[in-house]
C-alpha positions in Angstrom: -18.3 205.5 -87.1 -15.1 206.2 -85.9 -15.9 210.1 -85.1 -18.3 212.8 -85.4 -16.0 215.7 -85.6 -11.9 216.3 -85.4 -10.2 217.0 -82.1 -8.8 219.9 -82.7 -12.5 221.6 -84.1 -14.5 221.4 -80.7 -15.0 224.3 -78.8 -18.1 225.4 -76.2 -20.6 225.1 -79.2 -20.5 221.4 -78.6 -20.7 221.5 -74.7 -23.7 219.3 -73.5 -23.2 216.9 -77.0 -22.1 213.4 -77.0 -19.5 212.5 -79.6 -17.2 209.6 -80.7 -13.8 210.9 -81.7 -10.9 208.6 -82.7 -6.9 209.5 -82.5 -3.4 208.7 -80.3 -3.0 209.1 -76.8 -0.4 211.9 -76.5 -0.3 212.0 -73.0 -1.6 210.0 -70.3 -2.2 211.0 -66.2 -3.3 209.0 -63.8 -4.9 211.8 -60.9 -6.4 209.5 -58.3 -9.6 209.0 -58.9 -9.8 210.2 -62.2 -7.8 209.7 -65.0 -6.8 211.9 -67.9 -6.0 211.6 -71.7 -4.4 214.3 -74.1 -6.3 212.9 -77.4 -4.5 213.9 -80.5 -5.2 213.9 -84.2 -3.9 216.2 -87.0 -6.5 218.9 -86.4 -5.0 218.9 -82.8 -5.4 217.9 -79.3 -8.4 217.7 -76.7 -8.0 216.2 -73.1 -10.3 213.2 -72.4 -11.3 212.8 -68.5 -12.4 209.3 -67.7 -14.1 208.8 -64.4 -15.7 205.7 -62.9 -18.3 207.9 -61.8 -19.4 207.9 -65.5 -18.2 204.6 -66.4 -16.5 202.5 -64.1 -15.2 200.3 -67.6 -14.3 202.8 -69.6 -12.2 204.7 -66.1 -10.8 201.1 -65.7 -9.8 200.2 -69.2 -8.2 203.7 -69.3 -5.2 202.9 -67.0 -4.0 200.5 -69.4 -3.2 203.1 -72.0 0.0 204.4 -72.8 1.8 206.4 -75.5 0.8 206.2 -78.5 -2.3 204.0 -78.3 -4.8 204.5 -81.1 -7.8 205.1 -79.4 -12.1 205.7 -80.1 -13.8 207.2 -77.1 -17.3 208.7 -76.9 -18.3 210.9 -74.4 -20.1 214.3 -72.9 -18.6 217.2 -73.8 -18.2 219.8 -70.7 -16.9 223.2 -69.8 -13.8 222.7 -68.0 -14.0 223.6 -64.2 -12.9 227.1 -63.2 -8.7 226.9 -63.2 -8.5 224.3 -65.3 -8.5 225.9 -68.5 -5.7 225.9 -71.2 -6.0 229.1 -73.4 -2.6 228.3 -75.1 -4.8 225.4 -76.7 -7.7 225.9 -79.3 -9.9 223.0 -77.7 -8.7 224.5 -74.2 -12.1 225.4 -72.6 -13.6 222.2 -73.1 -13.3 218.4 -72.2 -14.8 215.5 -72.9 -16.5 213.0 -69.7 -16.0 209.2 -71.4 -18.4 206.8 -71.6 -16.9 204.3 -73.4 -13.3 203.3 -74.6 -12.4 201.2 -77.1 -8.9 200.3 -77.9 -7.8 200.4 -82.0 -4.2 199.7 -81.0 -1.4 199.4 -79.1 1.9 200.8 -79.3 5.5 199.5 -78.4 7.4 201.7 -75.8 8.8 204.7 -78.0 12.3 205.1 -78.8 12.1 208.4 -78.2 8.6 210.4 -76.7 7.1 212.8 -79.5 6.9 215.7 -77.6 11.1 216.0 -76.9 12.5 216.6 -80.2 15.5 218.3 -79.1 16.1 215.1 -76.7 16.7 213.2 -80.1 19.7 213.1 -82.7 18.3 213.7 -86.1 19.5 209.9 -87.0 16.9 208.4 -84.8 14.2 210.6 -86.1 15.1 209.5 -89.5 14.8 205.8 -88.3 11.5 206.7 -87.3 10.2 208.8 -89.1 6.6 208.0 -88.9 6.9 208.8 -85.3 8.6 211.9 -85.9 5.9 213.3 -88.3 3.1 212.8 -85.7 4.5 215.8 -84.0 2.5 218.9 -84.3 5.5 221.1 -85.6 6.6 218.7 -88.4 2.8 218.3 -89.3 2.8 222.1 -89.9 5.7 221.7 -92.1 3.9 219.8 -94.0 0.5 221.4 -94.4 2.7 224.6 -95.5 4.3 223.0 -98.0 0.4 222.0 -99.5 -0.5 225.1 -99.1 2.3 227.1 -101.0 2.3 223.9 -103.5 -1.7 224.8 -104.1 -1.5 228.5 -104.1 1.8 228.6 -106.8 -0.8 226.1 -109.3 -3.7 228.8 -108.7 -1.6 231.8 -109.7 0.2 229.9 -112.8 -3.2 228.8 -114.0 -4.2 232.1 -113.3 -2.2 233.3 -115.3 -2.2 231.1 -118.0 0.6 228.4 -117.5 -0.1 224.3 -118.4 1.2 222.4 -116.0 2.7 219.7 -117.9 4.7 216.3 -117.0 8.2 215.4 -118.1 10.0 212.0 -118.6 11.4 211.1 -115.3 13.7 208.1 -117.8 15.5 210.3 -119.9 18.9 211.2 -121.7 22.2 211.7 -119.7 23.0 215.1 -120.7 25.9 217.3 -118.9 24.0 219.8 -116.5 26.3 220.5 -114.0 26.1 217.0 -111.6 26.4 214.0 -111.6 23.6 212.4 -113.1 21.8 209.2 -111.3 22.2 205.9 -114.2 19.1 203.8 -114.8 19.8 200.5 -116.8 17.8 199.6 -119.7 17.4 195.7 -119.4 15.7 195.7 -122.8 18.3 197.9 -124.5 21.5 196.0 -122.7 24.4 198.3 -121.9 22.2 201.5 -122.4 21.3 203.4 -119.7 18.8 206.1 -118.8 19.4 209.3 -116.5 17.5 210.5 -113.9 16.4 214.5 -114.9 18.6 216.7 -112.9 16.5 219.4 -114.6 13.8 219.3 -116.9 16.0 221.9 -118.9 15.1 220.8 -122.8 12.0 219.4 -122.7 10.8 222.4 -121.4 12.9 224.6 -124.1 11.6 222.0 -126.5 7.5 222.8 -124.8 8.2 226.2 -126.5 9.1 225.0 -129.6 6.0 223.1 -129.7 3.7 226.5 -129.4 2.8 225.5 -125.4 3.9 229.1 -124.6 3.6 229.0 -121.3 4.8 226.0 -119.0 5.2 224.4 -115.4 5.6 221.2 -113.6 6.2 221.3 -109.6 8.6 218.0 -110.7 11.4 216.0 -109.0 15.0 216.6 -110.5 17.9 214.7 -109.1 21.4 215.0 -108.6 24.7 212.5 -107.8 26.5 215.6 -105.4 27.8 215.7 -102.2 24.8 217.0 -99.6 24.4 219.6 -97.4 21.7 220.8 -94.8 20.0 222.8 -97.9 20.2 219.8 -101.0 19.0 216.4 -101.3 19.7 213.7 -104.2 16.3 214.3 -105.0 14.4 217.3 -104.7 11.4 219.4 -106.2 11.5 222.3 -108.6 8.8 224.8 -109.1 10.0 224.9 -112.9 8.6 227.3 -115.4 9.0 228.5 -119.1 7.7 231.0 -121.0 7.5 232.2 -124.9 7.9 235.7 -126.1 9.4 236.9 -122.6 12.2 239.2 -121.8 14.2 239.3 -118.5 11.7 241.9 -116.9 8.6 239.7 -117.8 9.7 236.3 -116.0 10.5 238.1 -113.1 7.1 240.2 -112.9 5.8 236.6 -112.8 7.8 235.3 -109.9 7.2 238.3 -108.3 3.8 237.9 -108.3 3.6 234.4 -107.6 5.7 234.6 -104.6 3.3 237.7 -103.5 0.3 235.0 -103.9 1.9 232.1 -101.7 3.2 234.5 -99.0 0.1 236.3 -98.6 -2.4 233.3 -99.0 -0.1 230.7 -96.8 1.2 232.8 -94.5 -0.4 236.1 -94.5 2.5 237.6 -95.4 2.9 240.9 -97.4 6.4 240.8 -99.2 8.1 244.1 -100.9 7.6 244.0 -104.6 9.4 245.1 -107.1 12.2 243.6 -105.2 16.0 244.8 -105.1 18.0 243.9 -107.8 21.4 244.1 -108.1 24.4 243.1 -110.6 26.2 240.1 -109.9 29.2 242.8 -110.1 28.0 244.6 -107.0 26.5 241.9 -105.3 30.2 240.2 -105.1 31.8 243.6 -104.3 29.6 244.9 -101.5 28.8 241.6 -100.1 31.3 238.7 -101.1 28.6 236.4 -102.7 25.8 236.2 -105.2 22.9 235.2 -102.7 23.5 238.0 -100.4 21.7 238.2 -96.9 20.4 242.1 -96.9 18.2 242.0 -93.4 21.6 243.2 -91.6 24.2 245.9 -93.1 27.8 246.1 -92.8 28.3 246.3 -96.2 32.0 245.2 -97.4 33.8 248.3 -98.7 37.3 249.1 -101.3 40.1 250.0 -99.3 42.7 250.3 -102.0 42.7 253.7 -102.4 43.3 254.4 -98.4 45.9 251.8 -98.5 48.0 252.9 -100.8 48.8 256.5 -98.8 50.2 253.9 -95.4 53.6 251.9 -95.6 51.6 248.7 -94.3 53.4 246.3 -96.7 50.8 243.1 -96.5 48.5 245.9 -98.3 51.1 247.3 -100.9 52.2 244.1 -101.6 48.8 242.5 -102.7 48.1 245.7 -104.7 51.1 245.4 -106.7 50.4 241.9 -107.3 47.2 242.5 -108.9 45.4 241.6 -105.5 42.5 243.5 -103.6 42.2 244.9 -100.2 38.7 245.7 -98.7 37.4 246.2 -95.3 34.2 245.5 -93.0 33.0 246.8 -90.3 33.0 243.9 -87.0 30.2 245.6 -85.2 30.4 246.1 -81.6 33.7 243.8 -81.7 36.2 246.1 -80.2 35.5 244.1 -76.6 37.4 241.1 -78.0 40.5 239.6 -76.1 43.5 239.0 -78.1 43.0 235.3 -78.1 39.4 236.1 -79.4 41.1 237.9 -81.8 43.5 235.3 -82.7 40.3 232.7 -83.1 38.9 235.7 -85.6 41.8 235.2 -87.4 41.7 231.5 -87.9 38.2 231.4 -89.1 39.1 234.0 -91.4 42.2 231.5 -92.7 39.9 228.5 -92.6 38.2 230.5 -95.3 41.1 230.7 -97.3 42.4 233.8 -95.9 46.6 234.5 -95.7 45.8 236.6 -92.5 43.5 239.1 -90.9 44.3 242.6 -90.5 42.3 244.9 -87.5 41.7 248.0 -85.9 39.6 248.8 -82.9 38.0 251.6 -81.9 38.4 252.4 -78.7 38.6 255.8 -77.4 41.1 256.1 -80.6 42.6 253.5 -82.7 44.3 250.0 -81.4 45.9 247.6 -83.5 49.9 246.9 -84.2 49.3 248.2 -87.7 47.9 251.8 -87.1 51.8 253.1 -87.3 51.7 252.4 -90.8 48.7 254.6 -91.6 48.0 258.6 -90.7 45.4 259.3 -87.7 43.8 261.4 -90.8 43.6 257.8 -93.3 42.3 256.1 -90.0 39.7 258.4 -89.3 38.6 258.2 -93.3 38.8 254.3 -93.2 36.7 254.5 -90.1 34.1 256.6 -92.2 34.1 254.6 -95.4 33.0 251.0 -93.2 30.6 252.9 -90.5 32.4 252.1 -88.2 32.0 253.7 -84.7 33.2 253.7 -80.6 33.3 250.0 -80.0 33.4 248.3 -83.6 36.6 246.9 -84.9 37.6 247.0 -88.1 38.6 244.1 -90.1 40.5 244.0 -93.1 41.6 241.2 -95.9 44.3 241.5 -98.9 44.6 238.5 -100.9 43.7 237.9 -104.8 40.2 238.8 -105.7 38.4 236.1 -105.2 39.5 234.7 -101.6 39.1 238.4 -100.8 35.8 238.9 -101.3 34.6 235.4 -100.2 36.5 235.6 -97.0 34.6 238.9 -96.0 31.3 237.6 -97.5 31.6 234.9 -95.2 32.9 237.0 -92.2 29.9 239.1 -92.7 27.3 236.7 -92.3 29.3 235.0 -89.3 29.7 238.4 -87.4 26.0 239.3 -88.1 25.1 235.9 -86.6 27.3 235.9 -83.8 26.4 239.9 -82.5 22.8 239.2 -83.5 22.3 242.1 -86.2 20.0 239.5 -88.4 16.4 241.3 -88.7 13.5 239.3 -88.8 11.4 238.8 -91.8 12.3 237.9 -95.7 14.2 239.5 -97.4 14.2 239.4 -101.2 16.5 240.4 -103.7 17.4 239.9 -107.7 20.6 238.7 -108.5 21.0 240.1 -112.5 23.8 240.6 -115.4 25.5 237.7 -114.6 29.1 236.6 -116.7 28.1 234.5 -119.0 31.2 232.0 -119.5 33.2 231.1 -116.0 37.3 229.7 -116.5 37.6 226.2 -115.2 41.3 226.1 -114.6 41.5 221.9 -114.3 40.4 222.1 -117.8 41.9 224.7 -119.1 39.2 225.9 -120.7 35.4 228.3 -120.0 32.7 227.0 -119.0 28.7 228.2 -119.1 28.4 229.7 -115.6 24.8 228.9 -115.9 24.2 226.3 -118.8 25.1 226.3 -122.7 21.9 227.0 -123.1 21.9 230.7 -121.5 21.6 233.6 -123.8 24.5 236.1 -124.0 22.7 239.8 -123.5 21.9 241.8 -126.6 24.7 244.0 -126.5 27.1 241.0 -126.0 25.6 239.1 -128.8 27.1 240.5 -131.8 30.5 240.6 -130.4 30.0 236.8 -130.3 28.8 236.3 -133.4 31.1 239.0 -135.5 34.8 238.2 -134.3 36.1 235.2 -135.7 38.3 235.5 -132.4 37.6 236.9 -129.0 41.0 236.8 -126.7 40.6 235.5 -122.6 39.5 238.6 -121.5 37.0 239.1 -124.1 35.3 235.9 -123.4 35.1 236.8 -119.7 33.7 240.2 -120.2 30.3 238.7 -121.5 27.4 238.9 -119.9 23.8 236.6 -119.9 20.9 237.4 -119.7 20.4 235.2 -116.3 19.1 236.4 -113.2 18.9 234.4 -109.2 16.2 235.2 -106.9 17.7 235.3 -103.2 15.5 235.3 -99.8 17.4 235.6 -96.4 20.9 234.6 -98.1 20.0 231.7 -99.6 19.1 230.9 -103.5 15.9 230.1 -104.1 15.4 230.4 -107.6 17.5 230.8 -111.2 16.7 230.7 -114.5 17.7 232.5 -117.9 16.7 233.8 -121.1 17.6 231.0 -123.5 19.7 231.1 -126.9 16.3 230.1 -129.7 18.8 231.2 -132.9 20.4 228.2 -134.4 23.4 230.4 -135.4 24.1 231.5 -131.6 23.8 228.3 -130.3 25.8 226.9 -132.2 28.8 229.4 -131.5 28.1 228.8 -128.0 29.1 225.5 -128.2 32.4 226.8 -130.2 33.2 228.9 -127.3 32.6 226.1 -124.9 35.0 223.7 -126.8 32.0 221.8 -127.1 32.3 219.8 -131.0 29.8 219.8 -133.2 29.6 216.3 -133.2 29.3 215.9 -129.3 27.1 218.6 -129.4 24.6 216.5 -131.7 25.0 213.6 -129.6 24.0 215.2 -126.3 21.7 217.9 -127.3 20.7 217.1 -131.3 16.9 216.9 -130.2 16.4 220.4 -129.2 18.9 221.5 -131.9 17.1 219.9 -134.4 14.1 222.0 -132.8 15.7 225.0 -132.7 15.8 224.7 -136.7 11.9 224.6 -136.7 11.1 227.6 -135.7 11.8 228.6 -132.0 10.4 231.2 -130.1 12.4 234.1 -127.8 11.9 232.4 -124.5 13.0 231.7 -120.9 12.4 230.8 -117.5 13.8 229.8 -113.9 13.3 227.1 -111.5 13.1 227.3 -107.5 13.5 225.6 -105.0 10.2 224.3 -103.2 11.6 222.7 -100.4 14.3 225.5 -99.6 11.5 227.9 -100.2 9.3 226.1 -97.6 12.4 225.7 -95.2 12.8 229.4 -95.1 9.1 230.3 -94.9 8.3 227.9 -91.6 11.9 228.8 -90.2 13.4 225.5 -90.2 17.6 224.6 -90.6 17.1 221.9 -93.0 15.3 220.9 -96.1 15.1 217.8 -94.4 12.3 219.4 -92.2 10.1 220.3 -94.6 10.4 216.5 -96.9 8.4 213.6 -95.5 10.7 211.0 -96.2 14.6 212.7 -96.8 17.9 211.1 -96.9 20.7 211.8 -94.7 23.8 213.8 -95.8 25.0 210.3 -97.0 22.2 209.8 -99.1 20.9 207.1 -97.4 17.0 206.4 -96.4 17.0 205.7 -92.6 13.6 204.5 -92.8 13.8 202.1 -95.3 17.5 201.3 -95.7 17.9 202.5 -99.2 20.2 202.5 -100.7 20.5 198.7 -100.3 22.0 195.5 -102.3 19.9 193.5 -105.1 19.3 190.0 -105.8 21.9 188.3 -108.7 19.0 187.4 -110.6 18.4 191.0 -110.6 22.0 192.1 -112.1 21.8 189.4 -114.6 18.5 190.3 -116.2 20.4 193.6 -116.8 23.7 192.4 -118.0 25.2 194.1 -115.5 28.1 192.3 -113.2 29.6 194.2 -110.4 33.2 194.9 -109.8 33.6 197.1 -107.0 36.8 199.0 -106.3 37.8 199.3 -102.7 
């Protein structure tokens, strides 16, 4: 055999036993007359001591071995002299005396060693990947994601979900992304899409009585990356019949309860926040707000309006906003610090920067325009105290409140105000229709698929014409979980009245016609019978990157692509043969 237990499992139990154990040569040191071996497999590490006074083969063979080897040794296991012992190690009490070596197999020398990951640029580690996986951190990546991918299927089947599978070939269908094309060589010049979601088939699961759904499923998507998305990634996706808004997320809530606890020990707060999309935007500049820090982003207009600043008055009368934050502990900051401030701020999207420090009064070149009395009450309204600065934007709405969500997060990072822990919060009451200016024309902020809220619905479905502002003024019933400032989670109650839907496609400027052609399977469902229902998808792999503390999804994915969407490891994407192209009637003409 090649071992009697796992590296990592032997403790002072086993002291006096002789066992065979198998694994890689982590480390390697050569002390005179003995000679020592970290042996490593994935339960974990336990140091090896080979000396000729036990075998004089085995202590020989031994100085041959290098990085990486693959190794069986069997051996005496032994108390480790007094000093010697490595309490930051499970197996750290204990060695093992060799008798015998044997050799599996050799490695190469390393491009980079295992145990300096910050020595390597990511690229490399992509190019070797299977080197990069052996080490101990990236190996706990992965045994968290089983974990919280076993305890989710426990609490859904707890609960009463079938986890059911979805056609990876399917229909292109407009979801938001690019879809990745498949060519049909039996059907030539058709082609299938890769599922960017599996949106309705799972809407089209509660048509066919399932009730309640979920698939932990790979969706993919033709989008520029980032250090959060991948081209292809995996959806904890769930539907449910007969469900309001309050009853999917009394699910999540549990489920997410279950995996922290059960994976990481974890208690989380539950019921969680919620707040309106209205309010998250106003007090924080985004819809996945970051809430383990404050400084809360606060409506200045009012205080404004009694000074003579004119950058103020000037966006007010335009219909713009002006709002302030609170940069804690910032008064310190040189001009030229100040000036870089600024041009962060612009590189947002910002005109300018407005600022006032504390400081034993207030400093800035635009504190003549305002009374010490409208000072002090600004100063009140952000929090702000001896030593902060205040920071202030006026601009339309949106650049304002994205510049000082973005501000926010960068000053929270930079003084270190970010709290440990996670943080959950629902994001609800979210517009239903969004204006896409290149098109001239709303679209579904979520999907066409979205219901509008109760109160909402009859407005759609009574006025033969709604005007602009009507239209935005709608709300869904569609709701975003958020952990630490990041989105893990969305979902919706969905439209399951033929009549509504089919207005929503009237509002969208969507024909009947096209309409049929993209969606006509789950229309024709919806004409069946169709139950109230929704759901949500999350995000496993951002999920796990936030619950092991990573930067990247691409920590917690065996085999990612790089921001390019390329596969270091295996060279995907890659040319094909001509034989290939032609079986498909397919004949390339690339543009340059």
């Amino acid at each position: 055999m090649y071992r009697d237990k796992n590296c990592g499992e032997i403790s002072e139990s086993d002291i006096g036993g002789i066992l065979t154990l198998s694994g890689w040569v982590f480390r390697w040191r050569d002390h005179g007359g003995l000679v020592f071996i970290d042996l490593r497999d994935r339960s974990g590490i336990l140091q090896i001591v080979f000396s000729p006074d036990v075998s004089a083969e085995a202590h020989r063979l031994a100085h041959s071995l290098r990085s990486e080897y693959v190794v069986r040794v069997r051996g005496e296991v032994r108390k480790r002299p007094e000093g010697t012992e490595n309490p930051d190690i499970p197996t750290g009490m204990v060695e093992v005396y060799a008798d015998k070596l044997e050799i599996l197999s050799k490695a190469d020398p390393l491009p980079f060693m295992i145990d300096e990951p910050k020595e390597v640029s990511e690229a490399l580690r992509l190019k070797y990947r299977y080197l990069d996986l052996r080490r101990q951190e990236m190996l706990e990546n992965l045994i968290i994601r089983h974990r919280v991918t076993k305890n989710i299927r426990d609490y859904l089947d707890r609960e009463g979900f079938l986890e059911i599978e979805t056609p990876m070939l399917t229909k292109s269908t407009p979801e938001g992304a690019r879809d990745y094309l498949v060519p049909s060589r039996i059907n030539p010049g058709h082609f299938y899409a890769l599922p960017q979601s599996p949106q309705l088939f799972k809407q089209i699961l509660m048509c066919s009585g399932v009730e309640r759904y979920f698939q932990i499923v790979k969706c993919f998507r033709d989008e520029d990356l980032r250090a959060d998305r991948q081209p292809e990634f995996t959806q904890v996706d769930m539907e449910m019949s007969f469900v309001e808004v309050d009853d999917v997320i009394g699910v999540v809530e549990g489920m997410l309860s279950y995996v922290f606890k059960e994976t990481l020990g974890v208690e989380i707060e539950s019921p969680m926040e919620r707040l309106t999309y209205h309010d998250a935007m106003e007090r924080f500049g985004t819809d996945k707000p970051d809430l383990r820090f404050d400084l809360e982003i606060k409506e200045m207009e009012d205080l404004a309006r009694q000074g003579s600043f004119k950058v103020f008055l000037n966006a007010l009368d335009s219909g713009g906003r002006v709002k302030g934050l609170c940069g804690k502990g910032l008064a310190g900051l040189s001009r030229k610090e100040i000036d870089l401030l600024t041009e962060e701020a612009q590189s947002y999207g910002a005109k300018g920067l407005a600022w006032i420090k504390i400081k034993d009064g207030f400093e800035s070149p635009i504190t003549k325009f305002f009374p010490e009395g409208v000072l002090r009450e600004m100063a009140d309204r952000l929090g702000a105290e001896q030593g902060d600065m205040m920071l202030f934007v006026a601009d339309d709405e949106e650049t304002t409140l994205s510049v000082l969500g973005r501000l926010r997060l960068s000053i929270a990072k930079r003084q270190n105000l970010i709290r440990n822990g996670f943080r959950f919060c629902w994001v609800v009451d979210y517009p239903l229709l969004e204006w896409d200016e290149d098109e001239g024309r709303f679209q579904a902020m979520h999907h066409p698929f979205t219901s509008p809220t109760d109160e909402d619905i009859e407005r759609m479905l009574n006025e033969d014409t709604i005007d602009h502002e009507g239209l935005s003024s709608l709300r869904a019933k569609a709701y975003d979980i958020v952990l630490n400032g990041y989105e893990i989670g969305g979902g919706s109650i969905r439209i399951h009245r033929p009549e509504l839907q089919k207005k929503m496609f009237e509002l969208l400027r969507i024909s009947p016609e096209e309409a049929q052609m993209k969606f006509g399977f789950l229309l024709d469902a919806l004409r069946f019978g169709a139950p109230p229902h929704g759901g949500i998808a999350l995000g496993l792999d951002r999920l796990v990157m936030l619950m092991v503390g990573a930067e990247s999804i691409r920590d917690v994915i065996a085999f990612p692509k790089t921001q390019k969407a390329v596969c270091l490891l295996s060279g995907a994407p890659s040319p094909v043969e001509e034989k290939q192209l032609r079986e498909l009637h397919i004949k390339l003409d690339i543009i340059q």
